[in-house]
N, C-alpha and C positions, 0 to 999 in steps of 0.2 A: 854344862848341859844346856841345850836350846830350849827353850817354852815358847806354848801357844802364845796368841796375842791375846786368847781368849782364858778365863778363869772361870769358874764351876758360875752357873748362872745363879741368880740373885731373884727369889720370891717375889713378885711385887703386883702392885694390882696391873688388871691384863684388862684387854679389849681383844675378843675374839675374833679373829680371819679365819679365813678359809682360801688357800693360795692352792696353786698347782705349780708344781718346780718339775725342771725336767728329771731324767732317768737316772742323768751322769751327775746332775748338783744331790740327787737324793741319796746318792749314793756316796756321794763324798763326805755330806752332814753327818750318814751314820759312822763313817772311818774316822772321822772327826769329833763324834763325840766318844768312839770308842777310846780313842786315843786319849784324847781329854780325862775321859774316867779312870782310864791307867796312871796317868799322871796325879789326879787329885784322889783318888783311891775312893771314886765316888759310883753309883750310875747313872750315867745322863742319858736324859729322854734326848732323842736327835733336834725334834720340835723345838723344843724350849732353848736351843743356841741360834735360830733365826733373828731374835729379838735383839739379844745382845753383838749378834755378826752385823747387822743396818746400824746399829747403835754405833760400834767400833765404826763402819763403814763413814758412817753420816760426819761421825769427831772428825774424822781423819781427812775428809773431802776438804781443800781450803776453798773453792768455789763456791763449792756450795754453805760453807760459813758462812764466806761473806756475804753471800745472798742472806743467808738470815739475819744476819746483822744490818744489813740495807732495809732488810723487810720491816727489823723490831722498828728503826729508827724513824725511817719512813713508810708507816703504811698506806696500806691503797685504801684511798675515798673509796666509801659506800654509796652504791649508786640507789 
């Protein structure tokens, strides 16, 4: 059987946004968490896999790693 890349999301302290997603991404969040909840026999709020889909997103970028790892190493002078 295939599995998400994603797993029931994880509690943790938040920082509140407030975004606008288009019609077709909000639409796919809720197939996707309905899907999800099938799977882990859970109900997931659609909101709450935003967090953890940039999180998977961000791991998975090697570019933009290596920029963070450039940035840790070398930060930029405060002017």
């Amino acid at each position: 059987m295939e599995t998400l890349k994603l797993t029931a999301p994880i509690d943790d302290k938040r920082v509140k946004l407030t975004i606008e997603l288009p019609a077709q991404v909000h639409g796919d969040l809720i197939t996707y968490a309905d899907v999800l909840g099938r799977e882990t026999n859970q109900t997931i709020e659609p909101a709450k896999l935003i967090a953890p889909m940039l999180a998977r997103f961000m791991a998975t970028d090697r570019v933009f790693a290596k920029a963070r790892r450039e940035r840790t190493t070398n930060p930029r002078p405060r002017s």
